[in-house]
C-alpha positions in Angstrom: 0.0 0.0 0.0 1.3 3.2 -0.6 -0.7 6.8 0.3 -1.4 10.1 -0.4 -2.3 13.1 1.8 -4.8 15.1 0.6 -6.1 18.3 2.9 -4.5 16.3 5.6 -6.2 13.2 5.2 -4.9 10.0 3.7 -5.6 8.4 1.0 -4.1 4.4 0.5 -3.5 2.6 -3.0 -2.0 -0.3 -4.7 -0.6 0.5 -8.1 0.7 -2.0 -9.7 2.5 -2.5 -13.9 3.1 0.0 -16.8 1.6 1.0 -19.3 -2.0 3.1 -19.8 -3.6 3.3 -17.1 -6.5 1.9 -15.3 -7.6 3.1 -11.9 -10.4 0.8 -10.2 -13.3 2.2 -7.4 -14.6 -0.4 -5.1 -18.0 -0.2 -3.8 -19.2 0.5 -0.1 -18.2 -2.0 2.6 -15.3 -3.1 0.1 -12.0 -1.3 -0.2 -8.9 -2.0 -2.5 -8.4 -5.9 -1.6 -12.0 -6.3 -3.7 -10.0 -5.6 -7.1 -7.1 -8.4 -5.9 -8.1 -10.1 -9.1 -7.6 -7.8 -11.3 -4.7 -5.6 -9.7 -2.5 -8.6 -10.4 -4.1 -9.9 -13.7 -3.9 -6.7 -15.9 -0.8 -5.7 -14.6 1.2 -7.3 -17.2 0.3 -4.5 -19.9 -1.8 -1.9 -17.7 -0.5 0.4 -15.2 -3.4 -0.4 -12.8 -3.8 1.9 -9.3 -7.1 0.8 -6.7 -8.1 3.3 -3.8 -9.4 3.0 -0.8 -11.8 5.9 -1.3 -11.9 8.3 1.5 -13.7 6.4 4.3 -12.5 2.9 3.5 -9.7 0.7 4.1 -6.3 2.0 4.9 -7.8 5.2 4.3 -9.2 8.4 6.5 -12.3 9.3 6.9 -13.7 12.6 5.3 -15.3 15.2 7.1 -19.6 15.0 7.3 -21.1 15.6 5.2 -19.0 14.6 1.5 -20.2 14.3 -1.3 -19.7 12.0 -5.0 -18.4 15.3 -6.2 -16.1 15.7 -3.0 -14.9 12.2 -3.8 -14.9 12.6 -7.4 -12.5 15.7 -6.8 -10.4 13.3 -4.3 -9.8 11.0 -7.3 -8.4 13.9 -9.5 -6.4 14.9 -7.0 -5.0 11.6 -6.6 -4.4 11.3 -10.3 -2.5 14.1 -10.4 -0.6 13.1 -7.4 0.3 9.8 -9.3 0.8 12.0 -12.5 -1.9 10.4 -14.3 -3.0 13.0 -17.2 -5.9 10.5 -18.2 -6.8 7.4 -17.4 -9.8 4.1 -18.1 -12.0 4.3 -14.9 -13.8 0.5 -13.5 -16.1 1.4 -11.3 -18.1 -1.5 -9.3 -21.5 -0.2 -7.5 -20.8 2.6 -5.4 -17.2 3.2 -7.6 -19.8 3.3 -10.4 -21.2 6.3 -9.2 -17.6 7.9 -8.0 -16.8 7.1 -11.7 -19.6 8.3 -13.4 -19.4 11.9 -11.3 -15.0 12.0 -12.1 -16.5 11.9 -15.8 -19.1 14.8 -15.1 -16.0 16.3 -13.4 -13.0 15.5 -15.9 -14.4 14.3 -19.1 -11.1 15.0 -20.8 -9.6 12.7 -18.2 -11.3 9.5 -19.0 -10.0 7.5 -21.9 -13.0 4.5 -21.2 -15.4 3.8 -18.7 -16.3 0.4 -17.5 -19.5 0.6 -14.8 -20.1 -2.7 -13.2 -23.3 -3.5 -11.3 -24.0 0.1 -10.9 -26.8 2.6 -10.4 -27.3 6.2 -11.3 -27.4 6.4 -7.9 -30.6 4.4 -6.2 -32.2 7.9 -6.8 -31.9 7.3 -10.7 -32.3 3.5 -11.0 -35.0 2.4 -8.0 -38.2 3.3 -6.6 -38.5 5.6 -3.8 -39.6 3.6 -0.7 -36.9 0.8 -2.1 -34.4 3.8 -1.6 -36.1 4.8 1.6 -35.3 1.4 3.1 -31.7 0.8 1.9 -30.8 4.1 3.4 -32.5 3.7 6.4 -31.0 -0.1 6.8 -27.6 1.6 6.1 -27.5 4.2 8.4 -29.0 1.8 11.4 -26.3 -1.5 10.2 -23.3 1.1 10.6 -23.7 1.3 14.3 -23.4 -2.6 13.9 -20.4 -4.6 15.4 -18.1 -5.8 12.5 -19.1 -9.9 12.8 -22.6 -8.7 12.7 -22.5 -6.6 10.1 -20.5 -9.3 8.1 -23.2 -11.4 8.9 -25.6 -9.6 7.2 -24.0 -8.9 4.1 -21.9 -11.7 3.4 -22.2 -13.6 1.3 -26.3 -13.0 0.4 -26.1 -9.6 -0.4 -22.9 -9.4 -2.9 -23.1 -13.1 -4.2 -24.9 -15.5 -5.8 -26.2 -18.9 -3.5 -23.0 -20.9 -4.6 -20.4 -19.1 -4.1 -17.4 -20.5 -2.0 -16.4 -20.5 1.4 -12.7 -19.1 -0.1 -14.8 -16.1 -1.7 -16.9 -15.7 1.4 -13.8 -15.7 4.0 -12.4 -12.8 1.4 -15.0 -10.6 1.0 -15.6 -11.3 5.2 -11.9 -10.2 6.2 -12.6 -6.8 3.7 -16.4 -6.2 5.7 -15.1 -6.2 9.1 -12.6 -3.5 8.4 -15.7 -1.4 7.5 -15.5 2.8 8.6 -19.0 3.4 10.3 -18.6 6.6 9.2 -17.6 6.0 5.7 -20.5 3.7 5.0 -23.5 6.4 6.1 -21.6 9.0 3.7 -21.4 6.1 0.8 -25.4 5.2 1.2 -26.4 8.6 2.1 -24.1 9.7 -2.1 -26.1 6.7 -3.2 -29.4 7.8 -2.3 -29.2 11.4 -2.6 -27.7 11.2 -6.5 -29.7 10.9 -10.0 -26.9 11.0 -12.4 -30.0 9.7 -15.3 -29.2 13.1 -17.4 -25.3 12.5 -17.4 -25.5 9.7 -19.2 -26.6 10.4 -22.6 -23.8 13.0 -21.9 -20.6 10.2 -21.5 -19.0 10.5 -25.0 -16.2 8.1 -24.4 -16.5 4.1 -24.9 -18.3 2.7 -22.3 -18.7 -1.1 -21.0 -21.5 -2.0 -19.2 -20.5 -5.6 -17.0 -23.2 -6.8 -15.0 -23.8 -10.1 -12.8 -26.7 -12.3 -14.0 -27.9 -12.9 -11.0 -27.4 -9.1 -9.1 -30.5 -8.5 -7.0 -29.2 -5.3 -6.4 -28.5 -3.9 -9.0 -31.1 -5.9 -11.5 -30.2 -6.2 -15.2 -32.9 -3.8 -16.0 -31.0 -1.0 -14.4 -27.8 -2.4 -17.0 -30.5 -2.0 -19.8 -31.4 1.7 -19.0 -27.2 2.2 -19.1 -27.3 0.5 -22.3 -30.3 2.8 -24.0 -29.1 6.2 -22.6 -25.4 6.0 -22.8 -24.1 6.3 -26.8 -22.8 2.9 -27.8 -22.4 1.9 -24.5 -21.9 -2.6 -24.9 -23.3 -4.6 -22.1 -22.1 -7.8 -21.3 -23.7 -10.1 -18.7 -21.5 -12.3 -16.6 -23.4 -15.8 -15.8 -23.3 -17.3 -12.4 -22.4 -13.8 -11.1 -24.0 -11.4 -8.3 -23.5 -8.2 -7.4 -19.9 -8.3 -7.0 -19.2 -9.8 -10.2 -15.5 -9.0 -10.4 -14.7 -11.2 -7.2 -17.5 -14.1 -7.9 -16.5 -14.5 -11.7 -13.1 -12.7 -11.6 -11.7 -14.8 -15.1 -14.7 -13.5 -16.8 -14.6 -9.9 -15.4 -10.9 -9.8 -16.4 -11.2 -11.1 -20.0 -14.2 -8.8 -20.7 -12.2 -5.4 -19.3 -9.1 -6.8 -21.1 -10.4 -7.2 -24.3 -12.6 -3.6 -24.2 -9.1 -2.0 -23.2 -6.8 -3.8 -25.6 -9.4 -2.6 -28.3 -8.8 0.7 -27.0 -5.0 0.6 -26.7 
């Protein structure tokens, strides 16, 4: 891990290979270790940096309240730190978002997007009372002890029914290191945020991966993407839940790989 200070605060990554770069956002309750996979996979013709976003990980908390803009500007700043002019941006769930508002930001910045089991935030993509209740089981879980908490996520909320113990005991170890604090801000971005009138607005080539089986993020919400976003391709990963990267991790890889090889 190495880190970056940033108004006083610091900011952890992994950064790992030459070449263009690729910079990956986890989402909520996840931090760097979540992109494992595909740190070490692409490295071998990507320059490839993963965060822990302000709030996560290795990582300080931000002051209450931030904002996707304030971590949007957080990423830029970061960038620039590691003096990356431009960069293709994965985003997984909340990273989505983070990604998706770095664009509104920095458009010039992005060379590719690849939004993974995403929303425009559950303002854009669900109903209100289902936002309602996500925020209001957010906000109550964060005061949660970490075994609980992992208990309650793991594995039913970011998998699919078969996935392994190995996967579980992963994603477990990167729950319990969870920020209270970070994960209210993370829900409370989520569910404040409408991002549906940026997206006919991303001009760059954009890759759409979805889980098949991602209750939270259905593949109706991948659909909407799809029709609003120019030429955006969706690709559906079978056997995959939310966290499709980690579940299917070979797929993931080979679909990111091939859309950035086709890019350069």
């Amino acid at each position: 891990m190495h880190q970056i200070q940033l108004d006083g605060r610091s900011i952890a990554y992994r950064d790992e290979g030459e070449g263009p770069a690729v910079v990956l956002l986890h989402g909520f309750l996840c931090d760097s270790r979540a992109w494992d996979p595909q740190l070490h996979d692409l490295s071998d013709a990507f320059r490839v940096v993963a965060w822990d976003a302000a709030g996560a990980g290795a990582s300080d908390d931000p002051p209450d309240p931030f904002t996707i803009s304030d971590w949007a500007d957080d990423l830029g700043r970061s960038l620039d730190a590691l003096a990356v002019e431009e960069a293709h941006i994965v985003g997984l769930s909340w990273g989505g978002l983070v990604a998706q508002g770095f664009y509104g930001l920095c458009p010039s910045r992005v060379r590719s997007l690849v939004l993974s089991d995403t929303y425009a935030g559950w303002k854009g993509s669900l109903p209100p009372d289902v936002v309602e209740r996500r925020l209001a089981r957010c906000l109550s879980e964060s005061e949660l002890a970490p075994a609980e908490l992992v208990a309650r996520w793991v594995p039913m909320e970011f998998f699919t029914e078969a996935a392994s113990a190995e996967l579980t005991t992963a994603m477990s170890a990167i729950v319990s290191d969870f920020h209270p604090l970070g994960f209210r801000l993370m829900a409370r971005s989520l569910a404040e945020n409408d991002t549906t009138s940026l997206l006919p607005a991303i001009h760059v080539p954009t890759l759409l991966l979805w889980g098949e089986e991602d209750h939270r993020s259905p593949i109706d919400v991948a659909e909407r993407f799809r029709d609003a976003i120019p030429d955006a391709e969706l690709r559906i990963i079978p056997a995959a839940g939310h966290v499709s990267n980690m579940e299917q991790q070979d797929a993931f890889t080979a679909h990111v790989r091939r859309f950035l090889v086709a890019r350069g």
